[in-house]
Structures are given as C-alpha cells and as structure tokens.
ROFI-455460 format. One record per residue (C-alpha): residue number from 1; residue in three letters; x, y negated, z. Coordinates in nm, 4 decimals. Each point is the difference from the previous one (the first is absolute). Layout:
<recs>
> NUM,ala,X,Y,Z $
...
</recs>
This chain:
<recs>
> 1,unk,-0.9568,0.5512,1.8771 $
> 2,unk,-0.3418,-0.1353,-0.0972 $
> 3,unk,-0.1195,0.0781,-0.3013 $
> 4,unk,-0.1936,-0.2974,-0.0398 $
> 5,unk,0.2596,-0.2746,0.1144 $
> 6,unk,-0.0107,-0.0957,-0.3789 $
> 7,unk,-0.3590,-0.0294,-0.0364 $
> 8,unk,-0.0725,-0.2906,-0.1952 $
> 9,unk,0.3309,-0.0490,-0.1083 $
> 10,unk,0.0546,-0.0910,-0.3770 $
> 11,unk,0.3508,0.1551,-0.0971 $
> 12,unk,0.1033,-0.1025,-0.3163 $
> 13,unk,0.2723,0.3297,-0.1595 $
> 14,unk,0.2017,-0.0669,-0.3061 $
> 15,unk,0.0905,0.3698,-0.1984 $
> 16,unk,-0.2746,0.0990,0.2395 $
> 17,unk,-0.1126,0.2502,-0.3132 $
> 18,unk,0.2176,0.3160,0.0617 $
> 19,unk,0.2070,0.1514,0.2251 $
> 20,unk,0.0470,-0.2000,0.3819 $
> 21,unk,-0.1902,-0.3010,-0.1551 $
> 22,unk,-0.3015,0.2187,-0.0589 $
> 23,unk,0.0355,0.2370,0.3391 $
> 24,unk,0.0113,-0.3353,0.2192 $
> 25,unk,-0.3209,-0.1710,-0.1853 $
> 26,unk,-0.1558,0.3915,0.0825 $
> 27,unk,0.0980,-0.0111,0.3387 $
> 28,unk,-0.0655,-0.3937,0.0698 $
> 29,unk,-0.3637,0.0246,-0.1512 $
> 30,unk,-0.0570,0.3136,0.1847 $
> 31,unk,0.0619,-0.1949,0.3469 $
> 32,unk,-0.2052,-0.3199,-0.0976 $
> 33,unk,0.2261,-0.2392,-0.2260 $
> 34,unk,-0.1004,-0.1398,-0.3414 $
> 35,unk,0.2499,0.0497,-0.2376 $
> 36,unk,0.0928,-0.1581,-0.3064 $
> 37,unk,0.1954,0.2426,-0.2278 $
> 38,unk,0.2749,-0.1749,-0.2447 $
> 39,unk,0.1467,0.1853,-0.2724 $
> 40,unk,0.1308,0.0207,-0.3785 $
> 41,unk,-0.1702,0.3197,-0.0304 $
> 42,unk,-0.3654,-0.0790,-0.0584 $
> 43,unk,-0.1094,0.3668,0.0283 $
> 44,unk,0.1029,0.1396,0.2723 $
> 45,unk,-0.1276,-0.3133,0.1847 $
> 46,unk,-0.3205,0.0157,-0.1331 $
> 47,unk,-0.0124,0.3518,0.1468 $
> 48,unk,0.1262,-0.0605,0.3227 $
> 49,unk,-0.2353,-0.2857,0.0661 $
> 50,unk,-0.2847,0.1809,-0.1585 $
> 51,unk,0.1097,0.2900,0.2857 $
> 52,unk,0.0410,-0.2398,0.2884 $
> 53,unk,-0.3462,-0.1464,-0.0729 $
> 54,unk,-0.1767,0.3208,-0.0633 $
> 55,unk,0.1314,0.1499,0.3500 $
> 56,unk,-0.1632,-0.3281,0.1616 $
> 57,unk,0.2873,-0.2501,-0.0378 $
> 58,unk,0.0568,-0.2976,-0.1054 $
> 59,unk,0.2596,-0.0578,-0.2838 $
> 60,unk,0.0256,-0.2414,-0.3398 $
> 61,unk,0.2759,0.0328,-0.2777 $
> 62,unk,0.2597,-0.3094,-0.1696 $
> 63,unk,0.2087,0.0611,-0.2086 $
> 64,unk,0.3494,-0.1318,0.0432 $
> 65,unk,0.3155,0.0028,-0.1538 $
> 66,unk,0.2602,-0.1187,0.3242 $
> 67,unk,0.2842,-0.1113,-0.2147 $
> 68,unk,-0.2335,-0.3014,-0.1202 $
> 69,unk,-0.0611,-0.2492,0.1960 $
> 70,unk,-0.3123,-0.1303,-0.1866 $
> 71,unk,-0.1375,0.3352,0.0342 $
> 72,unk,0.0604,-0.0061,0.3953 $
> 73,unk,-0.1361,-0.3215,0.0075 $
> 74,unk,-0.3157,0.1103,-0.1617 $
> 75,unk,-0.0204,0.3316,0.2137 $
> 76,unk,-0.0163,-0.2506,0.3314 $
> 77,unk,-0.2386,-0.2124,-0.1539 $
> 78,unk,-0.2295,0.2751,-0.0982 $
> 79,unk,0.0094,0.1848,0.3592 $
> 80,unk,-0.0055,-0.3107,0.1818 $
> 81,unk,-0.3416,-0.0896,-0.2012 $
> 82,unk,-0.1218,0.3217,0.0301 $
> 83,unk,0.0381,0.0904,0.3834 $
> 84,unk,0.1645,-0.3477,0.1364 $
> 85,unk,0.2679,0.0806,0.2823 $
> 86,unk,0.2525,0.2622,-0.1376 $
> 87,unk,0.1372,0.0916,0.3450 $
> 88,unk,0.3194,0.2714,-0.0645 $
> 89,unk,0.1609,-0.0448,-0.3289 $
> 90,unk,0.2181,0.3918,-0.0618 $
> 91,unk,0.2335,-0.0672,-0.2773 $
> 92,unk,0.0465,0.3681,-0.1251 $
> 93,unk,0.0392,-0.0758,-0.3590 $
> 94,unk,0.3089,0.1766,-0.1388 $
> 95,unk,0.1787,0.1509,-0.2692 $
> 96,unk,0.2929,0.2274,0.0232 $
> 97,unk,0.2760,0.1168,-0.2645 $
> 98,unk,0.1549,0.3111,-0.1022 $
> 99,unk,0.3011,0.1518,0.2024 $
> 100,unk,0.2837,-0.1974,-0.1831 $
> 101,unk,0.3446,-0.0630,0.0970 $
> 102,unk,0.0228,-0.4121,-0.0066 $
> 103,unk,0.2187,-0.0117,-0.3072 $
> 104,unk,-0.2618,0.1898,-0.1791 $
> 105,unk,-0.3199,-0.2254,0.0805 $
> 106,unk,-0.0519,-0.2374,-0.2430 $
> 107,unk,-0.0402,-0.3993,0.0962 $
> 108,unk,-0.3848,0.0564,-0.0951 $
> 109,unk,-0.0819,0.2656,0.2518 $
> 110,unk,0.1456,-0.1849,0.2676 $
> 111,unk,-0.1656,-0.3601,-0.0865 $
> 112,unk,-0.3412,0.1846,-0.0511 $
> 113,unk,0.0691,0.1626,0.3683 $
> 114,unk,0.0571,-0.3364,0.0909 $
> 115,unk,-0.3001,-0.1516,-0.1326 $
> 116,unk,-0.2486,0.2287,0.1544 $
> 117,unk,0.1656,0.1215,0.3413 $
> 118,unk,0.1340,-0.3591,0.1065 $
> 119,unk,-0.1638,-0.2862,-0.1958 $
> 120,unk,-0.3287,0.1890,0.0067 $
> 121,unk,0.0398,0.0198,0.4325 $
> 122,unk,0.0966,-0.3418,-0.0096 $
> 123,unk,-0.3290,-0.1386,-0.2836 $
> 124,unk,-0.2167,0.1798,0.2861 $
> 125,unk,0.1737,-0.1006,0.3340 $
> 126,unk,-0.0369,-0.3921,-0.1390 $
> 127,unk,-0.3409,0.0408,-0.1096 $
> 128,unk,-0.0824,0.1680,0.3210 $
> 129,unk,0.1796,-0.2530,0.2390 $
> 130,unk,-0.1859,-0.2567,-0.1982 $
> 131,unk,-0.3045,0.1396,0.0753 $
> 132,unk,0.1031,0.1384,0.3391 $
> 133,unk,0.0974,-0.3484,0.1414 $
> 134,unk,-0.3463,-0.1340,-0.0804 $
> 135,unk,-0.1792,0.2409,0.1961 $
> 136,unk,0.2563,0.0367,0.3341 $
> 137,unk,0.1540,0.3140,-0.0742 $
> 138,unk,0.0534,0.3431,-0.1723 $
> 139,unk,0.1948,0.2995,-0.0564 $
> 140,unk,0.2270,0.0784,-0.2827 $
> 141,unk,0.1061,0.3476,0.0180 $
> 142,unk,0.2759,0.0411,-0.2916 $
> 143,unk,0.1185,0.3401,-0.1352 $
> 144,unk,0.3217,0.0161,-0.0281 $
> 145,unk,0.2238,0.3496,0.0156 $
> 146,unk,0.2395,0.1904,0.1893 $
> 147,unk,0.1994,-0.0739,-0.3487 $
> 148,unk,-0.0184,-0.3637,0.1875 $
> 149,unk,0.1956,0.0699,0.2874 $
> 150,unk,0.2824,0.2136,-0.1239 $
> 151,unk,0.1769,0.1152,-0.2491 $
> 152,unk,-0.1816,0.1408,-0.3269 $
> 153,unk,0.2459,0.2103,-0.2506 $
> 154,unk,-0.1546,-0.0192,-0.3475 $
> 155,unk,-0.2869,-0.2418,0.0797 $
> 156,unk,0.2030,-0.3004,0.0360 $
> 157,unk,-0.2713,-0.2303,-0.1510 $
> 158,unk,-0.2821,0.1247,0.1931 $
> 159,unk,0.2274,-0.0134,0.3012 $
> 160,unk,0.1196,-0.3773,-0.0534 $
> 161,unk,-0.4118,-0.0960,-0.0377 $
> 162,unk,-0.0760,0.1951,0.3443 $
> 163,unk,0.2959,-0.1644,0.1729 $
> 164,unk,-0.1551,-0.3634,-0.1610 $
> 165,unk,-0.3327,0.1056,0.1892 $
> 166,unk,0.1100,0.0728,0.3176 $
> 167,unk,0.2236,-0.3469,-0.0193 $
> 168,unk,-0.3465,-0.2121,-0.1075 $
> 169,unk,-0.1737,0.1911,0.2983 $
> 170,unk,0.2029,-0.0584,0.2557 $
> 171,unk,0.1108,-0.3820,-0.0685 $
> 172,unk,-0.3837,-0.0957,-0.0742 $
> 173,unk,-0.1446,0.1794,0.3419 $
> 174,unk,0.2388,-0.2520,0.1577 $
> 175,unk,-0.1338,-0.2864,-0.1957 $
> 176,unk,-0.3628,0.0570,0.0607 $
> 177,unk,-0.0366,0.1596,0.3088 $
> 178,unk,-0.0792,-0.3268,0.2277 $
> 179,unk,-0.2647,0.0149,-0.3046 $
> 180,unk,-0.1661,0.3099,0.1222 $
> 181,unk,0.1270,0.1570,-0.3319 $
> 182,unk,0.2212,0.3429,0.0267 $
> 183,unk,0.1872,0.1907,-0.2705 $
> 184,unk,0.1028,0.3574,0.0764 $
> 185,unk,0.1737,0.2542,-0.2380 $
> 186,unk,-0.0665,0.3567,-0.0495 $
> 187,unk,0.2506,0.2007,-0.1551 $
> 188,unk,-0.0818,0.3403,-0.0558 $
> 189,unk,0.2589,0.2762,-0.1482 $
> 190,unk,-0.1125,0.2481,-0.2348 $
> 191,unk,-0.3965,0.0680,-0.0441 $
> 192,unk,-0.1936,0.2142,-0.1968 $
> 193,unk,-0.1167,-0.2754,-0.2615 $
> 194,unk,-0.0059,-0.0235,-0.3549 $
> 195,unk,0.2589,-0.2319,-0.0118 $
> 196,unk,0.2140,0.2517,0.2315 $
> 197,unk,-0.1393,0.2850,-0.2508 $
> 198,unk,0.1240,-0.1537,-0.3092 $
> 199,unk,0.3964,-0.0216,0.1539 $
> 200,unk,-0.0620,0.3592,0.1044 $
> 201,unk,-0.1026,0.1181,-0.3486 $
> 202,unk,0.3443,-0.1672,-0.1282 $
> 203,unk,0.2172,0.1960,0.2375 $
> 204,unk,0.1306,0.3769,-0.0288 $
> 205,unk,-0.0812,0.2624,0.2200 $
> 206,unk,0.2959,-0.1015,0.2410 $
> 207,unk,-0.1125,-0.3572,-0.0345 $
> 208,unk,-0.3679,0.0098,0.0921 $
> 209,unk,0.1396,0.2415,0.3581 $
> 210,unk,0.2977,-0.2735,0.0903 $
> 211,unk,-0.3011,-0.2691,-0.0376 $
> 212,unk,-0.2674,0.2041,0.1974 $
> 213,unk,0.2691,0.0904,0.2351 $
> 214,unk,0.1052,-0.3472,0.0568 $
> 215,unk,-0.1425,-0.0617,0.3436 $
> 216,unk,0.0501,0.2456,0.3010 $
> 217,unk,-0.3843,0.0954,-0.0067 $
> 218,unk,0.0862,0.1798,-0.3554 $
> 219,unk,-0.3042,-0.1484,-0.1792 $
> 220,unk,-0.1420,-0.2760,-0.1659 $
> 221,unk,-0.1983,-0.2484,0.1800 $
> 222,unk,-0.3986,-0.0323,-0.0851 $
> 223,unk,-0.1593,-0.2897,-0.1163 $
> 224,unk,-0.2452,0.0245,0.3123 $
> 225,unk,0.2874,0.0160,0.2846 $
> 226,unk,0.0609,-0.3336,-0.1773 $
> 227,unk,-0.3078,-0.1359,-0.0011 $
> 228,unk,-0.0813,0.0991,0.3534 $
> 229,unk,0.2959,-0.2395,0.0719 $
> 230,unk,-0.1303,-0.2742,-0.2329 $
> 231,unk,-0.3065,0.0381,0.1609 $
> 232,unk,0.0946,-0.0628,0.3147 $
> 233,unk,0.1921,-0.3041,-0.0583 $
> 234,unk,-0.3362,-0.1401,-0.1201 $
> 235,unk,-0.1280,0.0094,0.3390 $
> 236,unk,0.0136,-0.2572,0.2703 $
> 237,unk,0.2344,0.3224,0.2300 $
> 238,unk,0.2848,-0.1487,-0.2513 $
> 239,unk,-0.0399,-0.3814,0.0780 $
> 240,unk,0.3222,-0.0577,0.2482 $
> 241,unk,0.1907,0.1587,-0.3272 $
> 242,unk,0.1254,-0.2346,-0.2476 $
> 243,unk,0.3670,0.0043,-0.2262 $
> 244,unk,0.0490,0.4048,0.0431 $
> 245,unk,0.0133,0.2930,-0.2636 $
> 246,unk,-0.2279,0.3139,0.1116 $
> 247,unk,0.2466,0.2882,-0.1606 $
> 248,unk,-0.1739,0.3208,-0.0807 $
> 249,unk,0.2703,0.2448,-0.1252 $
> 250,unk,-0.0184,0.3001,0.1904 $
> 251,unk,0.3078,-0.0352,0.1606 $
> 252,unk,0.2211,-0.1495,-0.2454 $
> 253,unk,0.1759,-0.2775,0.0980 $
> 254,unk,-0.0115,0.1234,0.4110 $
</recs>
C-alpha cells in the first residue's frame, strides 16, 4: 500500500488519546492525513498532538465526552469549522469493566457501558452521516471487539455493547451505501493497552496466562497491528468493502 493514499484526508478519532486511538492518529499523520484527536483525557491529547505536529504532522485536540450527545454535537461542529470535510469518522471510544460474573455487576456498570460503547457509536455515526450525506460520502470505521462476535465470560456488559456495534454497523452500511457512505467494524481481541492493562492488573497469576494465552499466537495483540488495519481501511484499497467486521485475534475464533 501507498503511504500517501490518505494525504489530505481529515480523519476525525474519538478516544483517539491512548492506546489504538492514539497509534492510528500516529500512523495516519505519518502517511499524510490530518487528524482530529477526541478524548476525555485532555493530557494525553495535548501530548499526542503536540508529538504529531512536532514530527511534521498535522493534528488538533476536542475534547469529548461520547455518552453526550450535546458534547458530540459540539465536537462535529468544531472539526467541521476547523478543517471542513471530516472524511473517515473511527469510533474507538470505549470503556471496559472488571471481570465479573453477571450476577455480580451492578445495573450502573452496565448502563455506563452502555452509554459510552453504544450510544456514544451511535451520537457519532448520526452526526457523521449528517455530515457525510452533505458532502457524497465517507467512511465510518467503528471499533467494536472480538467480545462482539462471541461469547464473553465475565464481561457480559462490555460484550452486549460490542455485539450493539457490530448490529448498528452492519444494518447502517446497508442503508447508506447507494449514498457512497460505508461502515466497517474492527474487532480486535486482546491488545497491549491500558485499558487491557488495567483487567490484567486485577487478575492472579493464573488469570493474566489464561488471558494472554487466549488466542493460538500465545500473546497479546499490539496497538499498532491494529492500527495498521485501521489504517488501511482509511484508504481508497478498502472502498468495494462495506457491512463487514475486520477480526484481529490471533487466531481466536478460527
């Protein structure tokens, strides 16, 4: 591939501020893209973007909290303004939960996993077909999980939102696509980020191996593998693919 077939390209990220949020604005800017960064977390963003610029890119923080739909609203607005066409939308966004057993998660944890992982996709996808409609096309890249696809013992919640993901991808790339507006999925397994380094540091010895050992490559994925993957669903080489998930689990659901 290219590297510059997203040159010029404004690609708008949402929890773009650690982890594969941050590793796909790195590797987008790198190969030409503008990036708009969107994030709770004010200072990692303002390093990242502070990084991307200083290495010659071109990058610009909002802050966003998904679950709002005011706040989404305002994000669009503000990178619309700022660099008009906003031409791949990648929901990455997400919260997790600890390793629970569904009696034992409480009503709250699930709503709030609700609230980010599904109505925060769906705030952006609407905002984004809005916007995408006026213009003649675009590319909403949603990340979803290989908790999405099958079965997920003791992270029901999360599972349930990543399931709701791949359902809004798939029944709105049949909607739009005479629109010149596709929706792909990627769900990834488990990567070295610190959302996957928080669940590890809650697990026992015999835990943290079973979860490493999950996958028949015997390791966790790394935020770049996913990005790479990200990254090329941003190019035009991905434009005859619409409606599909992109699984990255080394193995795991073969």
């Amino acid at each position: 591939m290219s590297d510059n077939s997203v040159v010029g390209k404004h690609i708008l990220i949402t929890g773009g501020a650690s982890g594969i949020g941050a590793e796909s604005a790195l590797l987008l800017s790198k190969r030409g893209a503008s990036v708009t960064i969107a994030d709770v977390n004010e200072v990692d963003g303002a390093i990242l973007v502070q990084r991307i610029n200083d290495e010659g890119g071109q990058a610009r923080f909002c802050k966003v909290d998904v679950s709002v739909s005011q706040s989404v609203e305002m994000l669009f607005k503000s990178a619309i303004d700022e660099l008009g066409n906003i031409d791949v939308l990648i929901n990455n966004a997400g919260i997790d939960h600890d390793p629970k057993f569904m009696l034992e998660i409480d009503d709250a944890t699930f709503h709030k996993n609700i609230a980010v992982n599904v109505n925060g996709v769906w705030y952006c996808m609407k905002q984004a077909l809005a916007h995408m409609l006026e213009n003649g096309g675009g590319h909403v890249i949603n990340i979803s999980s290989v908790a999405g696809i099958r079965a997920a013992p003791t992270l029901s919640a999360y599972s349930a939102a990543k399931h709701a993901v791949v359902g809004l991808t798939k029944s709105a790339a049949v909607e739009y696509a005479r629109y010149n507006i596709r929706f792909n999925a990627v769900c990834p397994s488990f990567v070295r980020t610190p959302m996957v380094e928080n669940v590890l540091s809650k697990l026992d010895e015999r835990g943290k191996k079973a979860l490493i050992n999950a996958n028949p490559m015997k390791r966790l994925g790394e935020p770049q593998e996913i990005a790479g993957a990200i990254a090329w669903l941003c190019t035009p080489e991905s434009s005859f693919m619409t409606g599909h998930t992109v699984v990255l689990d080394g193995g795991m659901t073969a």
